[in-house]
C-alpha positions as CSV (number, residue, x, y, z in Angstrom):
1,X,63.0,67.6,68.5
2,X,65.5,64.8,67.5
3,X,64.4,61.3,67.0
4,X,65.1,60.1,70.4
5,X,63.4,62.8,72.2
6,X,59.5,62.5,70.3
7,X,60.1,58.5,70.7
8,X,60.4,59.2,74.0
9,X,57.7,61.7,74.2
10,X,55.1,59.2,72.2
11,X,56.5,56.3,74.9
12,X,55.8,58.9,77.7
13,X,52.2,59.1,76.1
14,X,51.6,55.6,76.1
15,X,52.2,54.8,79.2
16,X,50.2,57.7,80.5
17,X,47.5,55.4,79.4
18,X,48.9,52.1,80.9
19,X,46.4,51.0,84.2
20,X,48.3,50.9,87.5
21,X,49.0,47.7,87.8
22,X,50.2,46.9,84.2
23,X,53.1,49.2,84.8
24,X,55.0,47.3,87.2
25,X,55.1,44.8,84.4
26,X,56.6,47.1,82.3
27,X,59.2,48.2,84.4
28,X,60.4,44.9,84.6
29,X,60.6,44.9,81.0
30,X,62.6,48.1,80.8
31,X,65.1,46.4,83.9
32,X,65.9,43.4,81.5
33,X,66.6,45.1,78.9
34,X,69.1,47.4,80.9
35,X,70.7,44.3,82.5
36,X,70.8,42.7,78.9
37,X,72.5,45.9,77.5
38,X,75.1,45.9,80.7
39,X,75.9,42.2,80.4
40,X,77.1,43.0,76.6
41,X,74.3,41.3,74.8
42,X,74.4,37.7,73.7
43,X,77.7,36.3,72.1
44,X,76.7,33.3,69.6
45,X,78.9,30.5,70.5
46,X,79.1,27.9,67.8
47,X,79.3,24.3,69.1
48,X,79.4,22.5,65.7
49,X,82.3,20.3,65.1
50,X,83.5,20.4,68.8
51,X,83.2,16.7,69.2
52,X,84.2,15.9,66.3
53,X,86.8,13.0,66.6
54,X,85.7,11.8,70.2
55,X,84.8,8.8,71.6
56,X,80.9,9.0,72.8
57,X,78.8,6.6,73.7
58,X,75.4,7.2,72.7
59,X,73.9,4.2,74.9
60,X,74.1,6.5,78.6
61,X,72.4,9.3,76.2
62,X,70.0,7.0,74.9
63,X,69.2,5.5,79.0
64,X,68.8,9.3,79.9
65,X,66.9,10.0,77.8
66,X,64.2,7.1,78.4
67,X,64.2,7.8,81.9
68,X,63.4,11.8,81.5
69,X,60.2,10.6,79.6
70,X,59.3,7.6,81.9
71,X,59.8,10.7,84.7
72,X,57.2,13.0,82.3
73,X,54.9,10.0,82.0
74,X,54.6,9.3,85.5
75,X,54.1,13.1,86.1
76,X,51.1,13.7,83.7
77,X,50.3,10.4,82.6
């Protein structure tokens, strides 16, 4: 037997041994990976530099970003 096929087998095996209700889990595993592998995997997209030489005003990042904690605070504090 090739590689694939006793991988496959020894998979086979493993989830002969899997309880019921665990293997609805894992077949939701196995679907992402298929949808991964259809979408094309993930392309890295590299961002650095890509502002470079803009005009950005840090104080509306620095407002939002007081009011998302005052927002966490008043959530779990």
């Amino acid at each position: 037997m090739n590689k694939t096929a006793l991988k496959k087998h020894e998979i086979y095996r493993k989830l002969s041994e899997v309880a019921e209700k665990d293997l609805s889990s894992i077949a939701d595993y196995i679907d992402t990976i298929r949808q991964k592998k259809k979408l094309g995997g993930g392309h890295i997209i590299k961002l650095q530099g890509v502002l470079k030489g803009k005009d950005i005003d840090f104080a509306d990042l620095k407002a939002f970003k007081q009011e998302t904690w005052n927002h966490v605070e008043e959530e779990h504090g």
